[in-house]
N, C-alpha and C positions, 0 to 999 in steps of 0.2 A: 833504344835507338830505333828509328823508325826503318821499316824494310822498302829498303832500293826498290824503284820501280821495273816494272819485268819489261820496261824497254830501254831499263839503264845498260848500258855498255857490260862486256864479261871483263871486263880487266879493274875494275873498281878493286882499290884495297879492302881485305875481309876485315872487318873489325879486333881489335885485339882479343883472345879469350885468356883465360887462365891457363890454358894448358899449353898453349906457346912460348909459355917460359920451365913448363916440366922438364923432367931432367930424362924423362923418357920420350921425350916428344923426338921423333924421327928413329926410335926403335920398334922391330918388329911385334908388332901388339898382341902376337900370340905367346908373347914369354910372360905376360900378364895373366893370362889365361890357360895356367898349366893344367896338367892333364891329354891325354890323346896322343902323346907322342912317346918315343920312345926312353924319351930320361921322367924316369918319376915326377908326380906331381909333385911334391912335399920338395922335391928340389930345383924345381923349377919355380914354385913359390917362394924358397928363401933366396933364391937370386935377383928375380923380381923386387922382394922386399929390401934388400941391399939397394937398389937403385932409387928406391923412394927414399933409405936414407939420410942421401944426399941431394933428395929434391926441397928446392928454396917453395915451391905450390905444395906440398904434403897434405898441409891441413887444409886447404883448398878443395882440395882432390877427395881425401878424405869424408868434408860435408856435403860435395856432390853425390860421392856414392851412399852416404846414408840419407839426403835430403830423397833422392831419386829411387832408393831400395836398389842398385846394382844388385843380381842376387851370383854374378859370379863373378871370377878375377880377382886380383888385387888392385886395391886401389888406397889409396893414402896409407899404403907401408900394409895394410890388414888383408887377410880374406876373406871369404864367403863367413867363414864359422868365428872369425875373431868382431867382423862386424855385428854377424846376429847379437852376439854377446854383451857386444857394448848398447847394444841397441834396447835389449832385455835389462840390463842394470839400469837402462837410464829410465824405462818405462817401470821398472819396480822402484827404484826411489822417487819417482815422481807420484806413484801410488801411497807411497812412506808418508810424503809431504801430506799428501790432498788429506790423509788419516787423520795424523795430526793435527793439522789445520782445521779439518771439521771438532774434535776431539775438545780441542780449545774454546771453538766458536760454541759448541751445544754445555763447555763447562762454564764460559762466561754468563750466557743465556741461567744456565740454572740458578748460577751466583746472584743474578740482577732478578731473578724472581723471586729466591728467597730473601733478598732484602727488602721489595716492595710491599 
C-alpha cells in the first residue's frame, strides 16, 4: 500500500494489520514480556501463552516473530527459548535435506560415469 502523503489529513483510517484482530490486542503488553516484576517470569509466560491459545492470528503472530527474530516475549503461544528451538530444528533439517540432496546428485553423477 502506498504511504499517505505527509500533507494528508491525521484522521485517515490506519490500514488493517494482523494484529487488530489478536486476541491480545488492547491488553497491557508487558504481560508478554514477563520478567521485571513482581510475579515470576515462568508464570507470567504461561498466562501470556493461555491467551494466544485462544488467538484466531497465532500463526500469524508466530511468523512475525521468527520472520523478524523477536529475541524476547511471547509471541504466537512460544518464548524466547521455545522459538530459538524451533528455529534450530528447522535450520538442522534443512542442512539434513541439502546432505542428502547433494549425496544423490554426486551418486547419480558417479553412476552416469561409470556407464559412459
Amino acid at each position: 500500500m502506498p504511504r499517505p502523503s505527509r500533507y494528508a489529513p491525521n484522521n485517515l483510517p490506519r490500514p488493517w494489520h494482523w494484529s487488530d484482530d489478536a486476541a491480545c490486542s488492547g491488553m497491557d503488553t508487558a504481560l508478554f514480556f514477563p520478567g521485571g516484576g513482581p510475579v515470576p517470569g515462568k508464570l507470567e509466560a504461561e498466562y501470556a501463552k493461555k491467551v494466544c491459545d485462544q488467538c484466531p492470528v497465532r500463526s500469524t503472530c508466530l511468523t512475525h516473530a521468527l520472520t523478524f527474530r523477536e529475541d524476547h516475549g511471547v509471541w504466537g503461544g512460544l518464548d524466547e527459548q521455545e522459538r530459538a528451538a524451533l528455529l534450530r530444528e528447522a535450520r538442522l533439517a534443512a542442512d539434513r535435506q541439502r546432505r542428502q540432496e547433494k549425496a544423490a546428485r554426486e551418486k547419480e553423477e558417479a553412476d552416469a560415469g561409470a556407464t559412459a
